[in-house]
N, C-alpha and C positions, 0 to 999 in steps of 0.2 A: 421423434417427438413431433406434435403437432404443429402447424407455423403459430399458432397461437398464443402454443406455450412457448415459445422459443419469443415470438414478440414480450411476451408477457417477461422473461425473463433479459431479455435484453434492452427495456426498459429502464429493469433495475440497474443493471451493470454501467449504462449509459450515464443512472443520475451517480451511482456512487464515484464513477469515474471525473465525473464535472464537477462533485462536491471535493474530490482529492485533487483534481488541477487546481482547482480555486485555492485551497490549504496551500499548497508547494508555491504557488504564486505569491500567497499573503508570507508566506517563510523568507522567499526571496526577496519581497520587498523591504522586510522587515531591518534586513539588512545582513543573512545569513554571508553574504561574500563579501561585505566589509571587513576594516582588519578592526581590532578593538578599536582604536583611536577616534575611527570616523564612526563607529556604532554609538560610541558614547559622545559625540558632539565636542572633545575635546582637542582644541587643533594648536594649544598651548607648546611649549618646548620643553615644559615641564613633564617629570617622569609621572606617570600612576602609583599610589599606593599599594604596594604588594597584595594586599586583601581585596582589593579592586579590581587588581588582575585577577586573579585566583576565581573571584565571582564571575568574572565578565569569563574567562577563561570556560568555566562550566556551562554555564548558558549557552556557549556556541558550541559546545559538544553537545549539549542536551537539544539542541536544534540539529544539527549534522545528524543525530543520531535519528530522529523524527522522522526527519527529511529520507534518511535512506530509508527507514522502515515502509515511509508514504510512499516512497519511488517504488519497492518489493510491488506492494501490492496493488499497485499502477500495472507493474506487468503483469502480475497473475490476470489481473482484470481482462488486459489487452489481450491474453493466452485466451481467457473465455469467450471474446469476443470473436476470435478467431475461430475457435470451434464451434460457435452458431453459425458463421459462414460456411466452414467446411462443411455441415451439418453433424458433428459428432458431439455436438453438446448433449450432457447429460447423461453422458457412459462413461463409466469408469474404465480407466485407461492403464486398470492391471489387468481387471478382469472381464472386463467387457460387458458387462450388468448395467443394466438401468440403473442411478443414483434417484434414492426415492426424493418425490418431490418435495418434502419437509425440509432436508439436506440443503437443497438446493435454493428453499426461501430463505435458509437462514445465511446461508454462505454459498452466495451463486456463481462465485468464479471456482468451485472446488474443481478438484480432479479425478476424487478416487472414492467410490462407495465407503461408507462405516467400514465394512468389514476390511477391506484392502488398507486403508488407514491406521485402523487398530494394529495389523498385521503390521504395517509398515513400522508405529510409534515403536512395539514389543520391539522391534529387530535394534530398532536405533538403542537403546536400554542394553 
């Protein structure tokens, strides 16, 4: 691939990778590794309302669950970045094919051309 195109695509990977630091950071500050107690400001000795727990409860799974998905694709990212280094960005890595550039504007950390994908989703089924 040309160094052009490979700048051009590592540009993108760059900003998407600095927009999902940024997320994981605002998650963390949020107070993702607080226990409930200090999440909700209350440092009483009193108990929480069952219904309150159960809320607050969900929220921080529904964050942990973010969080991992964000962290996934934090690595895929850093995997593509790596393979502009190596230079093997943009071949697919069943078959060895050029991944057409379409693929690649819309999801540029991919790995595997359509058709090796395709093949791959059938198999998981």
């Amino acid at each position: 691939m040309e160094k052009q195109k490979l700048d051009h695509y590592k540009k993108i990977i760059l900003e998407k990778r600095s927009d999902l630091v940024r997320q994981l950071n605002h998650l963390k500050e949020s107070g993702l590794n607080n226990s409930a107690r200090e999440s909700s400001g209350d440092h009483s000795a009193y108990s929480y309302h069952m219904a309150d727990q159960g809320t607050d409860t969900m929220d921080r799974e529904q964050q942990y669950m973010f969080a991992s998905r964000e962290q996934n694709y934090l690595y895929h990212l850093d995997l593509a970045l790596e393979r502009i280094e190596k230079g093997d960005f943009g071949m697919c890595v069943k078959c060895g094919k050029e991944i057409d550039a379409e693929r690649l504007e819309a999801v540029p950390h991919v790995r595997m051309c359509v058709e090796c994908k395709e093949r791959e989703e059938r198999l998981k089924r």
